[in-house]
C-alpha positions, 0 to 999 in steps of 0.5 A, a space after each residue: 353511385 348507383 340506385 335501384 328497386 326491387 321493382 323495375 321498369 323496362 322504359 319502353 312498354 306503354 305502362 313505363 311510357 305513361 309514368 307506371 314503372 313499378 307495373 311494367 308491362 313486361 312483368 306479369 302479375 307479381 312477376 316485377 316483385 323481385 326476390 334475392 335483392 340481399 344476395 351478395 349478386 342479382 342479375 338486374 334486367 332492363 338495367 340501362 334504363 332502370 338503374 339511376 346514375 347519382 353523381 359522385 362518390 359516397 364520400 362527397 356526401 353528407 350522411 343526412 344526404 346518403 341517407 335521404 339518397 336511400 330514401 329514393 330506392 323505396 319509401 320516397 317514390 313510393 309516398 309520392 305515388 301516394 300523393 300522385 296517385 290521388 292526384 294532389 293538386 294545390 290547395 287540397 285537404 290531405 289526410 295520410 294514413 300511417 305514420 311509418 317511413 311511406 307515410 312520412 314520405 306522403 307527407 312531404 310529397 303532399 307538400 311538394 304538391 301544393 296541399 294546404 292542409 296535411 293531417 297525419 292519422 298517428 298515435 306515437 309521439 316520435 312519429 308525429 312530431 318528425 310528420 309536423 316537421 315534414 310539413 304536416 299541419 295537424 296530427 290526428 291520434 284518434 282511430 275508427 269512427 272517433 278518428 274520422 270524426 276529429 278529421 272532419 272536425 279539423 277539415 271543417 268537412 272532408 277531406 279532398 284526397 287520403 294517401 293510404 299508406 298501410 294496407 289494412 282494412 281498418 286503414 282502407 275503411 277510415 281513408 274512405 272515411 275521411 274522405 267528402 263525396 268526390 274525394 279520391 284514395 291513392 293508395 300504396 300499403 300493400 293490400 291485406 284485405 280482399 273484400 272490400 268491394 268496389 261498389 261500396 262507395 258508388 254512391 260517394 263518387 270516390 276515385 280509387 288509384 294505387 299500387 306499385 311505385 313508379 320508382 326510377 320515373 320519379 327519381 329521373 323526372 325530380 326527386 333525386 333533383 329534390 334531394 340534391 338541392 336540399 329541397 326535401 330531406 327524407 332521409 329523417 325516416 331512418 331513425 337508428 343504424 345498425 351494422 349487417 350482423 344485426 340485421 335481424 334487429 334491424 327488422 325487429 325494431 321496426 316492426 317493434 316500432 323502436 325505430 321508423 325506418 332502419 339503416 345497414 351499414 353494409 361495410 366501413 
């Protein structure tokens, strides 16, 4: 089997050799956001490097283990950037922000990094409780200014790292609301905002690190060897399944908040 995403890296350039694959120097701006990757064929550049070889067939697998193996085309490495990106380290405080499949993923990943403390900012049941089974310890369903407050109450001051996993304003506001002078935002929810300026937080010291996945290093580096020996189990992100004449549903219900993460069934 193979794995790809629809951003990729070439593996050569300096911003793949320092670990940035997902904003791979050879792909301009927006250019490593590929298109068409629902296309019956995609012409797949950089594919010697890019694409990730799992060993086997789909059939010497489990479905919770084909489903934990999707997770490492997208949301998987993409929570992990989170986490990395803020620089998780044994023993922190971590707040996550946003309860879907990337957050849930951030969760996991704050795990793997030794964090002490894991709050989920959520306000749906279902998502909590698979956050808590992921490895959160506490679950804040308050938002705004009451939301920053509980964490702060829960934390017994700030915390020491928040995984944005939205991109919204309102998300951005509370991660830097959360946060105790000298914390740090790793954040990966594409932005919807446009004004929030820097400068806003020269005087809390906060570091600012994020965007694109570094999909194939994490995969090739650990996660799929996570995966593999039944370390981590994202695969739990993808609630329902559906076949591709219902892909539209698909979309709708994870937009409806009906499922966290939809799985296609391609073909029997």
């Amino acid at each position: 089997m193979l794995l790809y995403h629809l951003r990729h890296g070439c593996g050569e350039c300096d911003a793949c050799r320092a670990g940035f694959d997902g904003t791979c120097d050879r792909h301009q701006g927006a250019s490593n956001w590929s298109h068409g990757f629902q296309s019956e064929y995609i012409r797949f550049h950089y594919a010697n490097w890019a694409l990730i070889k799992i060993p086997g067939q789909p059939s010497d697998y489990t479905e919770g283990m084909i489903k934990s193996l999707l997770t490492l085309a997208d949301v998987m490495p993409t929570g992990y950037h989170a986490a990395r990106c803020a620089e998780v380290k044994p023993g922190d405080k971590v707040v996550v922000i946003g309860d879907g499949a990337v957050g849930q993923c951030a969760v996991i990943a704050a795990k793997m990094r030794g964090a002490s403390q894991i709050i989920l900012m959520s306000r749906h049941e279902d998502r909590q409780q698979l956050a808590l089974e992921l490895g959160a310890t506490a679950v804040v369903a308050e938002r705004g200014e009451e939301g920053i407050q509980k964490v702060r109450e829960l934390l017994n001051g700030g915390a020491d790292a928040a995984l944005e996993c939205v991109g919204t304003q309102a998300a951005i506001d509370q991660a830097i609301g959360v946060l105790h002078n000298g914390g740090r935002i790793g954040y990966v929810g594409v932005p919807h905002y446009n004004n929030r300026p820097i400068g806003s937080t020269f005087a809390q010291n906060i570091a600012f690190a994020g965007g694109s996945a570094s999909v194939t290093t994490y995969d090739k580096q650990f996660l799929l060897k996570a995966v593999l020996d039944g370390d981590i189990q994202p695969g739990k992100v993808f609630t329902k399944t559906y076949h591709l004449a219902d892909v539209n549903l698909a979309y709708r219900d994870m937009q409806d908040r009906k499922t966290i993460k939809s799985m296609l069934i391609v073909t029997e």
